[in-house]
C-alpha beads as a LAMMPS data file, in Angstrom:
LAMMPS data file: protein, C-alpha beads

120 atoms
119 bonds

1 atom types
1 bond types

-500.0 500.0 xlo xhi
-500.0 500.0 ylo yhi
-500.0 500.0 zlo zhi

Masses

1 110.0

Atoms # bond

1 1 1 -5.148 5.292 -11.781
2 1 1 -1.475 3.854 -13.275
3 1 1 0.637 2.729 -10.476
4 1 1 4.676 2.518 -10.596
5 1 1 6.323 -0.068 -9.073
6 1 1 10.083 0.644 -9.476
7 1 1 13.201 0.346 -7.132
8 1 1 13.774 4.190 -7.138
9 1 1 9.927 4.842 -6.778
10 1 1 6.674 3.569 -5.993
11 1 1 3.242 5.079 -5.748
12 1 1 1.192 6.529 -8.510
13 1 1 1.980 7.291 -11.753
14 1 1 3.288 11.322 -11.596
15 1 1 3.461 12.080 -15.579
16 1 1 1.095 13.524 -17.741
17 1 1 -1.300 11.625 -19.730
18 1 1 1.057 12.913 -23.368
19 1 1 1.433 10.844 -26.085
20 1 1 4.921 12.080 -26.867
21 1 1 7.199 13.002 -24.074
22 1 1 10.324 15.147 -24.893
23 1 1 13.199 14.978 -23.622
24 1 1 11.852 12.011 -20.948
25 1 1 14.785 10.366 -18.711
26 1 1 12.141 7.400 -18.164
27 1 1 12.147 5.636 -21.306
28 1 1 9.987 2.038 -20.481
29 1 1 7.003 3.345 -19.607
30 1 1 6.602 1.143 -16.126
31 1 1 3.046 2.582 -15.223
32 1 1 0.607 -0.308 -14.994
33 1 1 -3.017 -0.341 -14.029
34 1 1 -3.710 -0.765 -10.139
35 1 1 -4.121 -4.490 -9.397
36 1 1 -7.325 -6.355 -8.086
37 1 1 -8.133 -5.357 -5.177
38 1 1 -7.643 -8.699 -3.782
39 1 1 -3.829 -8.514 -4.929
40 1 1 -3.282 -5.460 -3.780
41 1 1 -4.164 -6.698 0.000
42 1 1 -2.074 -9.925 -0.842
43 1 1 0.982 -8.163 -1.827
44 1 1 -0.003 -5.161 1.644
45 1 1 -0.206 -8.221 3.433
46 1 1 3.433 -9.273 2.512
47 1 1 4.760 -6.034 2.649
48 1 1 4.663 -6.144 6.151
49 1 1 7.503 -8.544 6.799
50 1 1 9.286 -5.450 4.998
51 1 1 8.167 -3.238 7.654
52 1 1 9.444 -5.222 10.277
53 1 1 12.675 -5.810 8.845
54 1 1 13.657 -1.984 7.212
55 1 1 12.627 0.925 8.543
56 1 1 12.629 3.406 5.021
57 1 1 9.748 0.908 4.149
58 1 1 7.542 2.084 6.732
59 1 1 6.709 5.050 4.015
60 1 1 6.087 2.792 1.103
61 1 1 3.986 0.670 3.141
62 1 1 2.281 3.476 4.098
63 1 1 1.298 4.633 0.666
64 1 1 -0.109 1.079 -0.140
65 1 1 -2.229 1.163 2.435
66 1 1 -3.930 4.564 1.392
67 1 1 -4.239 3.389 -2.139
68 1 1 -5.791 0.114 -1.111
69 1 1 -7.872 1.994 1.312
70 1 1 -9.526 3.970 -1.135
71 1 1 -9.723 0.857 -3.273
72 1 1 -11.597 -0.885 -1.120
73 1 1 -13.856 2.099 0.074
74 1 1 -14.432 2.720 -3.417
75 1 1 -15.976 -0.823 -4.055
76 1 1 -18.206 -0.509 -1.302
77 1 1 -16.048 -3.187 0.941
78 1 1 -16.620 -1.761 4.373
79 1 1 -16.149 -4.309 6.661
80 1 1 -11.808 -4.580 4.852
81 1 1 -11.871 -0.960 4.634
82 1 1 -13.211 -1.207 8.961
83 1 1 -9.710 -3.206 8.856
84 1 1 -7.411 -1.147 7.390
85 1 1 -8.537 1.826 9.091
86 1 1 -7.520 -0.110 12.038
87 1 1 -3.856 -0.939 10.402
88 1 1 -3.662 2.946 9.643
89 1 1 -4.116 3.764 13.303
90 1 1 -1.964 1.361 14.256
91 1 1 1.106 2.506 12.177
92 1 1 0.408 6.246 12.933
93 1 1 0.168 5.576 16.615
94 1 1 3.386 3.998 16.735
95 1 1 4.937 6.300 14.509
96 1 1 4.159 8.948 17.103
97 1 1 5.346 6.998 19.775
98 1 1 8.518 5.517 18.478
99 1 1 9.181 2.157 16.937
100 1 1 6.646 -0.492 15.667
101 1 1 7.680 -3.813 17.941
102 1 1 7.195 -7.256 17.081
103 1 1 3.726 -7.316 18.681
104 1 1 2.473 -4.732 16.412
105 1 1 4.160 -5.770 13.108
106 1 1 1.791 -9.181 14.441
107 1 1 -0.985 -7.264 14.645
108 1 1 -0.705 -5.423 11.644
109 1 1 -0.236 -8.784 9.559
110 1 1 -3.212 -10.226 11.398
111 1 1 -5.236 -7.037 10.088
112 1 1 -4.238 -7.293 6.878
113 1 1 -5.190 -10.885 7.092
114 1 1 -8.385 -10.441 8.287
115 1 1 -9.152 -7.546 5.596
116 1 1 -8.221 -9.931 2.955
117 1 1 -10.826 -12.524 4.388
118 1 1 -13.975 -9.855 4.408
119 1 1 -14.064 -9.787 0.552
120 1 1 -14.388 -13.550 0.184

Bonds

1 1 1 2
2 1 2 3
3 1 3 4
4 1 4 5
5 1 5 6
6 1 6 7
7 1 7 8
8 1 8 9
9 1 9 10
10 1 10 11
11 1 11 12
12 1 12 13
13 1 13 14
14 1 14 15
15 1 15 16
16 1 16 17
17 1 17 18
18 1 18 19
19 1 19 20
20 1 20 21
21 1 21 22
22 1 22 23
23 1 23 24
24 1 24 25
25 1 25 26
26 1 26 27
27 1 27 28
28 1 28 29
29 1 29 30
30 1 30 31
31 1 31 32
32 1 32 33
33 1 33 34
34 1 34 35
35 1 35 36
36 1 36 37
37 1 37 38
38 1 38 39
39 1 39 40
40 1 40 41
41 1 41 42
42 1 42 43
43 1 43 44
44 1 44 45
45 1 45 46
46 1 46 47
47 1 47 48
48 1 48 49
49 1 49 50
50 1 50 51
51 1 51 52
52 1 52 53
53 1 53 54
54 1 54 55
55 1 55 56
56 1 56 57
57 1 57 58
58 1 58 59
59 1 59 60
60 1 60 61
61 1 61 62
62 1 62 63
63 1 63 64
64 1 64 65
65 1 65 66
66 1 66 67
67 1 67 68
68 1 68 69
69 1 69 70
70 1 70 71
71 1 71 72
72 1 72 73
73 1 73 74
74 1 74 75
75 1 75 76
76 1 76 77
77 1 77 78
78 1 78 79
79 1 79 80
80 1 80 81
81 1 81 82
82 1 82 83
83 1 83 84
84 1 84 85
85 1 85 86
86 1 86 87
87 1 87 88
88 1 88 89
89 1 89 90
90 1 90 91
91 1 91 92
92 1 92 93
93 1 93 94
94 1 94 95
95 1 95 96
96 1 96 97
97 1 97 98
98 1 98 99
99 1 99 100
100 1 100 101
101 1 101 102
102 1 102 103
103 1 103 104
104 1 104 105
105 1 105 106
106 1 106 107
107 1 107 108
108 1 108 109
109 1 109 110
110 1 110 111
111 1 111 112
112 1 112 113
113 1 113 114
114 1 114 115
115 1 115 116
116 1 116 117
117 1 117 118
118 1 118 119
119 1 119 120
């Protein structure tokens, strides 16, 4: 999977795999390969000091977490993937109830910590 990491977008890379692209209004070609999978909880581990401090991040931090999910189910890491599910819960249970507080955005970093520590 390529992975975009741009101001006006982040996520997965959306464009066909075509050598020559007519017409393109992207011209650098900022798709890179996903990361390790211990940078990718590094940098979801940082990312939540974004969540506490901007709300439209909530989405993008949301999107990491599903990718590095999957990442982390797909190398057979159960015991980081047991703590992300719990992040995931987290953020949708206070998504349905309102606003993530301090508390949780402690929590969540805690979890993300603790995911981190269960590859090593």
């Amino acid at each position: 999977m390529r992975w975009v990491e741009a101001r006006s977008y982040v996520g997965p890379d959306r464009r066909k795999a075509v050598k020559f692209r007519w017409l393109e209004r992207r011209k650098a070609d900022l798709a890179t390969h996903l990361p390790a999978i211990q940078v990718m909880l590094r940098q979801l581990h940082l990312r939540v000091l974004d969540v506490a401090t901007a709300r439209e991040a909530v989405e993008q931090f949301q999107l990491r977490l599903d990718v590095a999910s999957h990442s982390v189910r797909e190398a057979g890491e159960q015991e980081a993937a047991y703590h992300l599910s719990l992040i995931a819960a987290k953020l949708e249970q206070r998504r349905a109830e309102g606003e993530l507080t301090s508390h949780d955005i402690q929590e969540v970093q805690e979890q993300s910590a603790a995911a981190l520590c269960a590859l090593r």
